[in-house]
Each structure stands twice: as structure tokens, then as C-alpha cells.
C-alpha positions in Angstrom: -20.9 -65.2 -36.5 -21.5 -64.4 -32.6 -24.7 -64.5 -30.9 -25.6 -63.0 -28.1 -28.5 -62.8 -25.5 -29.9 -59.4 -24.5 -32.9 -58.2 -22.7 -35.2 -55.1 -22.7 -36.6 -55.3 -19.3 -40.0 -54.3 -17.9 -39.8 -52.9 -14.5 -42.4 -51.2 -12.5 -41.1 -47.8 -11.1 -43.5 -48.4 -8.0 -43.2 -44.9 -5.4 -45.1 -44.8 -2.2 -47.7 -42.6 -3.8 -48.3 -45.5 -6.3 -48.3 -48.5 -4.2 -51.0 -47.6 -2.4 -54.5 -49.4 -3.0 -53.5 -49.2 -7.0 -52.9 -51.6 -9.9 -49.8 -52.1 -12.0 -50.1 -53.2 -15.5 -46.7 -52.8 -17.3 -44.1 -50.2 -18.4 -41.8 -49.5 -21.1 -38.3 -49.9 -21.4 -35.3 -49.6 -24.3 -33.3 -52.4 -25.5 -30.0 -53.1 -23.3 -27.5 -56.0 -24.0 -26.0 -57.9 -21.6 -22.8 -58.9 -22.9 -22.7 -56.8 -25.6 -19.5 -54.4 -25.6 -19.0 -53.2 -29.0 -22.2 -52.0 -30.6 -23.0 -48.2 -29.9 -26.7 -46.8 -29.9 -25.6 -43.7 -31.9 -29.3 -42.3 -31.9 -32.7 -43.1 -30.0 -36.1 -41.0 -31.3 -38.7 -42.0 -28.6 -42.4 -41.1 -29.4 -45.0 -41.5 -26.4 -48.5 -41.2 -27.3 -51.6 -41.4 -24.5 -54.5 -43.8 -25.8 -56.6 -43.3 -22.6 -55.2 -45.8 -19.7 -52.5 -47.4 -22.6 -49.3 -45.9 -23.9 -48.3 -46.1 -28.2 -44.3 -46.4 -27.6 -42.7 -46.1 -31.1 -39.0 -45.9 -31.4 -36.4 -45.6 -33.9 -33.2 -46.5 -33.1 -29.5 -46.0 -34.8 -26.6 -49.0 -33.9 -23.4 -48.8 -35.2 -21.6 -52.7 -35.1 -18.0 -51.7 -35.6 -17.2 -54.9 -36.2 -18.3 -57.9 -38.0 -21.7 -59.1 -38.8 -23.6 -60.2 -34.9 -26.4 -62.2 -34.8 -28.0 -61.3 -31.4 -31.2 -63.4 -29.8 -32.9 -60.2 -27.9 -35.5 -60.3 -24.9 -38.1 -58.4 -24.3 -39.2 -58.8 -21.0 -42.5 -57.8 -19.1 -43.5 -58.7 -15.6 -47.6 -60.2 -14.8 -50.1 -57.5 -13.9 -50.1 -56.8 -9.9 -52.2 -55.0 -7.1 -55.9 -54.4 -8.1 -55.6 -56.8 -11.6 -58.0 -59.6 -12.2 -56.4 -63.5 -13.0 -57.3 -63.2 -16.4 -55.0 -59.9 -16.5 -52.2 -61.5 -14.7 -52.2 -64.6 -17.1 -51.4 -62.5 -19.8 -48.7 -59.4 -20.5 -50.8 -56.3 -20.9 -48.5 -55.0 -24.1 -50.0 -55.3 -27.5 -49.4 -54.5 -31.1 -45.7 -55.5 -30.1 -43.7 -55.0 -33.5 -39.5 -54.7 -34.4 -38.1 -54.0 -37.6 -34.4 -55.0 -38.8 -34.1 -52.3 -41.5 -37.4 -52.7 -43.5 -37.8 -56.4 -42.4 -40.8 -57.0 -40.0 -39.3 -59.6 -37.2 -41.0 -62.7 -35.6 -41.0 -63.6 -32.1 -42.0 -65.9 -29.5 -43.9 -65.1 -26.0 -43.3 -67.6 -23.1 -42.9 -67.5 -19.3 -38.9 -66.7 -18.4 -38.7 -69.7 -16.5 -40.1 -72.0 -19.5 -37.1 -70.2 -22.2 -34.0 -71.8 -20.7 -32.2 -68.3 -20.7 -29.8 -67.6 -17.7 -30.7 -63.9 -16.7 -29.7 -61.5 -13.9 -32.5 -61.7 -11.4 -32.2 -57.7 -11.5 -33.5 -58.0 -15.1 -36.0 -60.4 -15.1 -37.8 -62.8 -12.8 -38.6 -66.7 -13.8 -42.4 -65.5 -13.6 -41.8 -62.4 -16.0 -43.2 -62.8 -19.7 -40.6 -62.2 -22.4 -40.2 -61.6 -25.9 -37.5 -63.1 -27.7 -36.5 -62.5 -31.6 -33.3 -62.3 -33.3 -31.4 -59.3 -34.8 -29.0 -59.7 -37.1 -26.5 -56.7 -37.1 -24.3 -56.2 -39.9 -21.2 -54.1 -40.2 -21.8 -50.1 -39.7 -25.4 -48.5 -39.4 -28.3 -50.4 -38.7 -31.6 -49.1 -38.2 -33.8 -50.9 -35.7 -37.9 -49.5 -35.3 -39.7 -51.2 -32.1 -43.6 -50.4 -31.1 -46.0 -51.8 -29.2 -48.9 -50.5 -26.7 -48.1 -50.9 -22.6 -50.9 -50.9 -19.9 -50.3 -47.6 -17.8 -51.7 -48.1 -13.5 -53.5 -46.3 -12.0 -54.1 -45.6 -7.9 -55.9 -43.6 -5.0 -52.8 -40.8 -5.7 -53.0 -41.4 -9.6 -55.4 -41.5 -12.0 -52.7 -42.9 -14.9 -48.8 -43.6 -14.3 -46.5 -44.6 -17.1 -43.3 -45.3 -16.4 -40.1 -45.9 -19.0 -36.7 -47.3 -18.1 -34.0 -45.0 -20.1 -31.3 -46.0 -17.5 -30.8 -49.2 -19.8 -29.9 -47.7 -22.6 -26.7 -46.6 -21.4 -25.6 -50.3 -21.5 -24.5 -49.9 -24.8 -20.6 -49.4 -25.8 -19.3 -45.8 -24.8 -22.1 -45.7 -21.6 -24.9 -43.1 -23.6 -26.9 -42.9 -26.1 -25.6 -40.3 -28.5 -28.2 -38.3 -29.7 -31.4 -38.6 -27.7 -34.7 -37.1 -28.5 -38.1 -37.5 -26.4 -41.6 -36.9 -27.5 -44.1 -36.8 -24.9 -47.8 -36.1 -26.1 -50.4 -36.8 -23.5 -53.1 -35.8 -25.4 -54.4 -32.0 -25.9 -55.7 -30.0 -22.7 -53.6 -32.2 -20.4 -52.0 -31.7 -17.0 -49.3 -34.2 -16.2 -45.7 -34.1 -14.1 -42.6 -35.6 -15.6 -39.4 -36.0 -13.5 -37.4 -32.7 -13.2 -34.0 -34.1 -14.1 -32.2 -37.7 -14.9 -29.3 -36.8 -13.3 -27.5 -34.1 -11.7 -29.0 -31.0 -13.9 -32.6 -30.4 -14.5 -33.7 -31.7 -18.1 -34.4 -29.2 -20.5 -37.8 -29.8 -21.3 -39.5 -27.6 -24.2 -42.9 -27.5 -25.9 -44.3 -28.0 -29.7 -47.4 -25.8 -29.0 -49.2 -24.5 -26.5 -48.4 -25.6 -22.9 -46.5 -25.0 -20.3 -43.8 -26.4 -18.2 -43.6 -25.4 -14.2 -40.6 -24.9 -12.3 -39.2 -27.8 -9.8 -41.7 -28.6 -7.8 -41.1 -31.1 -4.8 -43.5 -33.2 -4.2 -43.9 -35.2 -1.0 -47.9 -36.0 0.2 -46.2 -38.7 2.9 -42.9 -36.6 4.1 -40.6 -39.2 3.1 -37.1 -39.8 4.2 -36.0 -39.6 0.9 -37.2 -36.4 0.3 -40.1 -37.5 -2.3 -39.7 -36.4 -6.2 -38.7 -33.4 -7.6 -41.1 -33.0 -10.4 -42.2 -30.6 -13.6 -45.5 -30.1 -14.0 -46.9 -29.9 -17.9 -49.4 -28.0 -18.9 -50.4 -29.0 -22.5 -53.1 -27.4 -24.8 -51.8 -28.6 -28.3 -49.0 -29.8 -28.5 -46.2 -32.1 -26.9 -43.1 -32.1 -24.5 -40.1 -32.6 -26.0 -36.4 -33.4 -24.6 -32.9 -33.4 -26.8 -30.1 -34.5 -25.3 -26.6 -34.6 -27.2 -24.3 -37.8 -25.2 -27.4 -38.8 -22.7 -26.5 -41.0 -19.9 -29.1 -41.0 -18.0 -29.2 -42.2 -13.9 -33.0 -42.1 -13.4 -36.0 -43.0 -15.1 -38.9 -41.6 -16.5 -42.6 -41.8 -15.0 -45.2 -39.5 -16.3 -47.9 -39.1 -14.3 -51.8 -37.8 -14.2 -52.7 -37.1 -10.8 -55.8 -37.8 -8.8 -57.9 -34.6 -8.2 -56.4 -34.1 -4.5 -53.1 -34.3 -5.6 -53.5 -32.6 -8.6 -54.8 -29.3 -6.8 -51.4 -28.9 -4.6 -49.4 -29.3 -7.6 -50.9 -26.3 -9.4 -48.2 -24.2 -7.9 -45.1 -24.3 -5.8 -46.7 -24.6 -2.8 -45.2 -21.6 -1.6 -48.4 -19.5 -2.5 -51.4 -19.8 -1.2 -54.1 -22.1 -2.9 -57.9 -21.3 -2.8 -58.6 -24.3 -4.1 -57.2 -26.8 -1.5 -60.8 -27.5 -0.1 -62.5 -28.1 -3.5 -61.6 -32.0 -3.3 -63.3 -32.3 0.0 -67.3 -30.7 -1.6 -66.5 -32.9 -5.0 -66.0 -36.0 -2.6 -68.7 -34.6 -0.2 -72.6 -36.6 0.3 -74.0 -33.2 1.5 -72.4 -31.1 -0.9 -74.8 -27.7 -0.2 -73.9 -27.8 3.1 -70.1 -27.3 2.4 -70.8 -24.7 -0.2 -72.6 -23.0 2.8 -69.7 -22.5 4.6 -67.9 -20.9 1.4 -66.9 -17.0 1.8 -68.3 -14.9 -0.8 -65.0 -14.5 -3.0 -64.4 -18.2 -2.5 -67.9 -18.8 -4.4 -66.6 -16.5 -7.4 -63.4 -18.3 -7.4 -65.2 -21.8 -7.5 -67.7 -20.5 -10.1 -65.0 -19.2 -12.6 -62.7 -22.0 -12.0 -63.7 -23.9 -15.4 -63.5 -20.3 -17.1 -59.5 -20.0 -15.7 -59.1 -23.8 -16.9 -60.2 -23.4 -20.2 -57.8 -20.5 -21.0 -60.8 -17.2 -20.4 -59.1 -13.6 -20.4 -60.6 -12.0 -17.3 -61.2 -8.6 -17.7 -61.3 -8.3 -13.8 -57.5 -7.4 -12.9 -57.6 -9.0 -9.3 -59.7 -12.3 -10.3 -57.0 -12.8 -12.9 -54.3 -12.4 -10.8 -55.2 -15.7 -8.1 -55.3 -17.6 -11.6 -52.0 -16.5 -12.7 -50.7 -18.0 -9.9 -51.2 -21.7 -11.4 -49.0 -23.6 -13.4 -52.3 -24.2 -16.2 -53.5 -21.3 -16.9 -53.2 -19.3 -20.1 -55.2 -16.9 -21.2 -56.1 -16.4 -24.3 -58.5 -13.7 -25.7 -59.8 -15.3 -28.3 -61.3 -18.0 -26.0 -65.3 -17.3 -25.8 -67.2 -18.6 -22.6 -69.5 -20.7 -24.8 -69.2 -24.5 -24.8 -67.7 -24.1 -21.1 -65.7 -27.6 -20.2 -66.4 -29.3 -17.0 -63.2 -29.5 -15.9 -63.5 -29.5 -12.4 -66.7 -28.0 -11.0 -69.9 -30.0 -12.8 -72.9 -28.8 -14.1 -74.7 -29.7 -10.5 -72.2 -28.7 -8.2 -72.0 -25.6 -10.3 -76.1 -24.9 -9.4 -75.5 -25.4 -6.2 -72.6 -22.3 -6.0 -75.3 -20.3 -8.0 -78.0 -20.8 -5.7 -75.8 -20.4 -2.9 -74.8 -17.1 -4.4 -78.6 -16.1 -4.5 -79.5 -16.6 -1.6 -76.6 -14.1 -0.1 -78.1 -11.7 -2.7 -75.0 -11.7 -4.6 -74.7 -10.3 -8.2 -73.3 -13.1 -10.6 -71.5 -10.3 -13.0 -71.0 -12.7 -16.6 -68.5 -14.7 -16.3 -66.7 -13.3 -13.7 
């Protein structure tokens, strides 16, 4: 029987736009050997699931051993909380409900510093001060089925408001360089507004939706112009639903990082920035200490526009051709007719800032006509 050490490695996906005044926690990753050369990962199903600021990752996975029966001691590896996190975050990995299942057999495992385990590790996998998570897989001739899960700590910063981030680039470590028959599940929750990356490698991804959403064209997105060019992105617009990927023979060169922007940034990725947006100043009265006197400087169609914007957001049918046609230009909105202004969401204008537009439109003797 051989055995043989292997790691799934945590490692943060850190970008300018997430480095800045923010917190890491963790990220999630898919089991890679480091000497293995023989075992294939024939299929990988991986479910995502938002639970507010923490990610459910649930994966089944598909191994054929070609050979004879491998018992394998396998490392699951985490780095400390960084940035904005308190000691008593640090101290401890910020995963929970970790579970693996051999077949129908629930595994144990150990948690201990790297440093304390003895284990000789690339120092591009794992660092002495990393947490890791080491059990032991038996596989046996042919098909094994393997099921992992466990909940991972998204960050957050002054660009985000929640970043997760998933290694797939490991998973081609397995014999043949891919992972045969890839699937992705992404669900961020209903009424959600999130980018994923536009490709892993050379061609855009082929992103589709289970329900009612949306997914934008490329979109580059680069708030600090930098040399490399930022991120080409997809912005998702989900009502029900979730984002799905398939991939037949994926071998994949970049990873994934799904991201829910902070107001500011959110508003220039509604389009492709090659239209105009009417909404580029509304993070400025949000922020604002005197917000009247800001609404004061509004133009009269710019007070509609703000006053509707909730209406657009929630999915309203605008019977008004031209008010319609500045909210088709954004990536989230659908209408749909059956959508009723009652129980109005406040998405992005509040109930009080939303008086203050009303009086302002008062006192220039303007008409509020309904809802538009």
C-alpha cells in the first residue's frame, strides 16, 4: 500500500481593490496532490451557497485510482485571518462545519499549526503559520466517490462589501492536467448583484442561469488604472435563481473570486462604461452630512431618476417609454409587469433620503406623476 501526502491549499486572491483598508478571513480551494501522478479527478460538482459574510462549499467529487488500492494522508490547509481581524480571529481558522466523506464513511481529522505537523511542504502551498487539516483517504481500485463541505469566512473592504475567492487552478494537478467534467453552482442569494471573473483562461466562460437573472457582457474593471490592465469581469444579476458553469476537460489557469461591490463601485459596474451613467453622483448624497443641500443642486429629470431608482431595481414596467429606456441601459434591470409598486425595497435611495427628493420636487412645483 502507498501513501502519500497532499494538500488543499487556502490562498487569499488578494487584488489592489481588496487590499485596501479591508480584512481577509479565508477562501476555498479543491483538493490537489503533490506527488500523486496516477489518480484522475474524472468529475467535480461544486455548490456555492452565500450565508451572509460566510460561504457553504459542498463538493462532490469522482477519482478514478487505476491502479492498486492508495492510502493517501491529505491536507487541508487555511492561512490565519489578516488586515482588519481581531487576535481572537487570527488564533483560529475561520472555516467551520468542515466535513469529507470516503464513500458513505464520515472521516476524522486533526487541526494543528503547519509548523507543529512535521510535513515537508512547498512554501507556495502552505506557510509554517497556516492551519491545516489532515485526514486520510483510502482509495481503492476504480471509482471512488469523495463529498467535502465546510463554511469559509468571505472579506470584506472599502471597494467590497463581501469577496470570496476559490482556487480551481489546483485541481488540474491531478493525472491527465483537468478535471473531466466540471460543473459550478454559484447562488448568491435571490435579488443579488455580484461579478464573477469573465474567463479562466483564454476564452470567456460560458456562464448560464437557473432562473431569473442576468449575466453582463465583459466588463473591464480598473478603479486604480493599473499596469496590468485590472480584471475583466461578468457582472450577475440574480433574482431567483443561480449561476451555473459546465465545462467538459477544464483546465483551468485562473481562479475564481466572486465579488459584492461597495456602493461606489457597484454604480460604475451597472454598464460598460461606455454609456453614460446618471447615477455616478448618488454615492456622494448617500455619503453626504448635508444631504438636502446636494439634492438642491439635482436637475429636475435627475430627481425623477433618483425617485424611481428603487422602482427600476425592483424589476417595475415603466409605462413611460423614455424613463424606461435610461434603465434599460443597466446590467440589473428586468422588468417585469407583474411587479406592483407596493412593498417598494430600499435598495438604494432610503425612506429619508427619499423625502428629501420629494420635498425637493415640491418646492420646484414639480408634479410627482405615480410612480414615475
Amino acid at each position: 500500500m502507498i501513501r502519500i501526502f497532499f494538500l488543499a491549499t487556502f490562498t487569499s486572491l488578494f487584488l489592489h481593490l481588496k487590499a485596501n483598508d479591508g480584512v481577509f478571513y479565508a477562501a476555498g480551494n479543491t483538493l490537489i496532490p503533490i506527488k500523486e501522478t496516477t489518480i484522475q479527478m474524472r468529475k467535480e460538482i461544486l455548490n456555492l451557497e452565500r450565508r451572509g459574510e460566510w460561504m457553504q462549499v459542498d463538493i462532490y467529487f469522482e477519482f478514478f485510482n487505476p491502479g492498486e488500492e492508495k492510502e493517501l494522508i491529505v491536507g487541508f490547509v487555511t492561512p490565519p485571518a489578516e488586515g482588519d481581524a481581531g487576535d481572537a480571529e487570527m488564533a483560529h481558522p475561520q472555516v467551520k462545519d468542515f466535513m469529507i466523506m470516503n464513500g458513505d464513511r464520515l472521516l476524522t481529522f486533526k487541526i494543528m499549526r503547519m509548523e507543529q505537523t512535521g510535513f515537508k511542504v512547498d512554501s507556495k502551498l502552505a506557510n509554517g503559520y497556516d492551519f491545516v487539516y489532515y485526514f486520510t483517504i483510502r482509495f481503492k481500485k476504480g471509482l471512488n466517490v469523495i463529498r467535502h463541505s465546510y463554511l469559509y469566512r468571505g472579506g470584506s473592504s472599502v471597494e467590497v462589501k463581501n469577496d470570496f475567492d476559490y482556487r480551481l487552478t489546483t485541481g488540474t494537478g491531478w493525472a491527465g492536467g483537468n478535471i473531466g467534467d466540471f460543473e459550478l453552482n454559484i447562488n448568491m442569494g435571490d435579488d443579488s448583484y455580484f461579478s464573477v471573473p469573465d474567463a479562466f483562461g483564454i476564452q470567456s466562460a460560458n456562464w448560464t442561469i437557473a432562473g431569473i437573472g442576468r449575466v453582463s457582457p465583459k466588463i473591464n474593471f480598473n478603479p486604480y488604472a493599473d499596469e496590468n490592465g485590472g480584471a475583466n469581469l461578468r457582472m450577475v444579476f440574480m433574482r431567483k435563481g443561480k449561476l451555473q458553469l459546465r465545462v467538459k476537460n477544464f483546465k483551468p489557469l485562473k481562479d475564481l473570486s466572486v465579488n459584492i461591490f461597495q456602493l461606489h463601485n457597484e454604480i460604475s459596474l451597472w454598464s460598460n462604461g461606455n454609456v453614460k451613467n446618471e447615477f455616478s453622483g448618488l454615492p456622494e448624497i448617500v455619503w453626504a452630512d448635508d444631504k438636502a443641500e446636494l439634492i438642491k443642486n439635482l436637475s429636475d429629470q435627475e430627481l425623477r431618476l433618483y425617485r424611481n431608482l428603487n422602482y427600476a431595481r425592483m424589476g417595475y414596467d415603466f409605462m413611460d417609454i423614455n424613463l424606461k429606456k435610461i434603465f434599460q441601459k443597466f446590467n440589473w434591470y428586468l422588468p417585469d409587469p407583474a411587479i406592483k409598486p407596493e412593498h417598494l425595497v430600499e435598495y438604494y435611495i432610503d425612506n429619508n433620503l427619499l423625502k428629501l427628493i420629494s420635498e425637493e420636487e415640491k418646492r420646484r412645483k414639480l408634479v410627482p406623476d405615480g410612480q414615475q
